[in-house]
N, C-alpha and C positions, 0 to 999 in steps of 0.2 A: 677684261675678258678672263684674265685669269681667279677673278672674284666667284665667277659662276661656277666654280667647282662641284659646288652641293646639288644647284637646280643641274647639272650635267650627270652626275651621278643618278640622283631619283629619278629624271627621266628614263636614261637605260637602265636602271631596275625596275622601275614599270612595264618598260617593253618586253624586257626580260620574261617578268611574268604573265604579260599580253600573252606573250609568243610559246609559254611554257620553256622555257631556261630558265635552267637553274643560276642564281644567282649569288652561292654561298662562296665564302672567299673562306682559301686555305689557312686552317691554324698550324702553325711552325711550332716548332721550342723556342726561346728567347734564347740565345748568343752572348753571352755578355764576356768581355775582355779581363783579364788582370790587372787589379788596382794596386797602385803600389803606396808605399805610406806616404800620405801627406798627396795622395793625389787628387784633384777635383771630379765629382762624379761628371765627364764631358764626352763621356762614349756612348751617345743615345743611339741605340740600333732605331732600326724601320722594322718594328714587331708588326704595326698596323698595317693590313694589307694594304685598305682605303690610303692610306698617306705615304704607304711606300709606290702606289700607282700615282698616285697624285704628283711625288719629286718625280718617282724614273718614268712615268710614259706622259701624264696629263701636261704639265710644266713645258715641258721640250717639244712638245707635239704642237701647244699653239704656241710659245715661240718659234718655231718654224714656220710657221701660218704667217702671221705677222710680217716675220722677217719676208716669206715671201711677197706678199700683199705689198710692203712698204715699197720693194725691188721694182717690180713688176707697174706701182705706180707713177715711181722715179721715172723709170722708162718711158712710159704712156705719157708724162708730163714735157719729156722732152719733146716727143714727134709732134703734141700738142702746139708746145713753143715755137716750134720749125713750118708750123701751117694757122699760124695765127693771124699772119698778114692778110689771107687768104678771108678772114670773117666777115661778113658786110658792116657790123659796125664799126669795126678796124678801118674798114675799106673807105668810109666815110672822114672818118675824122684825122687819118695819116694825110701827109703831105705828100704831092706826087712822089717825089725824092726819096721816099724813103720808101715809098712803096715799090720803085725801079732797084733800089739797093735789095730790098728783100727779096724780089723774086731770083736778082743775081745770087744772094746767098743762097737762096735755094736749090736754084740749079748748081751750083756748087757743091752744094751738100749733097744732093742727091742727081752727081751727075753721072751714075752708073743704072738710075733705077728711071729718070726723067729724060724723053729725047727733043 
């Protein structure tokens, strides 16, 4: 996901110009630090607008996504797990036994939301 940068970009400059917005990104002065002798050039500022949106909004914006997406399925995956006894093909091929234990954990589990 994070590959798609460019088709992400060209598209909202398209729209951009769909829509009439402007689309120009601000030129700065470059910033550059004090080198001292014998020191490595390893102070790369973020001159490029395109790559400085890219590390501070693009990058953090779907890591966020992501991370929620992952959350949100962990979740889903459990209440899944907790009503899975409950499937017909489950229902077929479990043994009585375990299908009286699972409804007991059930009601257990959900014995505030189940009467």
């Amino acid at each position: 996901m994070r590959d798609g940068y460019d088709d992400v970009v060209g598209s909202a400059t398209e729209l951009c110009h769909k829509w009439g917005i402007s689309s120009t990104k601000p030129t700065t002065r470059k910033i550059y630090s004090k080198q001292y002798c014998g020191e490595m050039q390893g102070d790369r500022r973020l001159d490029v607008p395109e790559e400085k949106f890219r590390i501070a909004i693009f990058y953090p914006l779907i890591d966020t996504a992501l991370f929620k997406l992952r959350d949100r399925f962990k979740g889903l995956h459990s209440v899944s797990r907790n009503f899975e006894f409950l499937l017909p093909q489950n229902k077929v091929t479990m043994k009585e036994s375990d299908i009286v234990k699972s409804c007991y954990d059930f009601i257990t589990f959900y014995n505030n939301d189940v009467t």
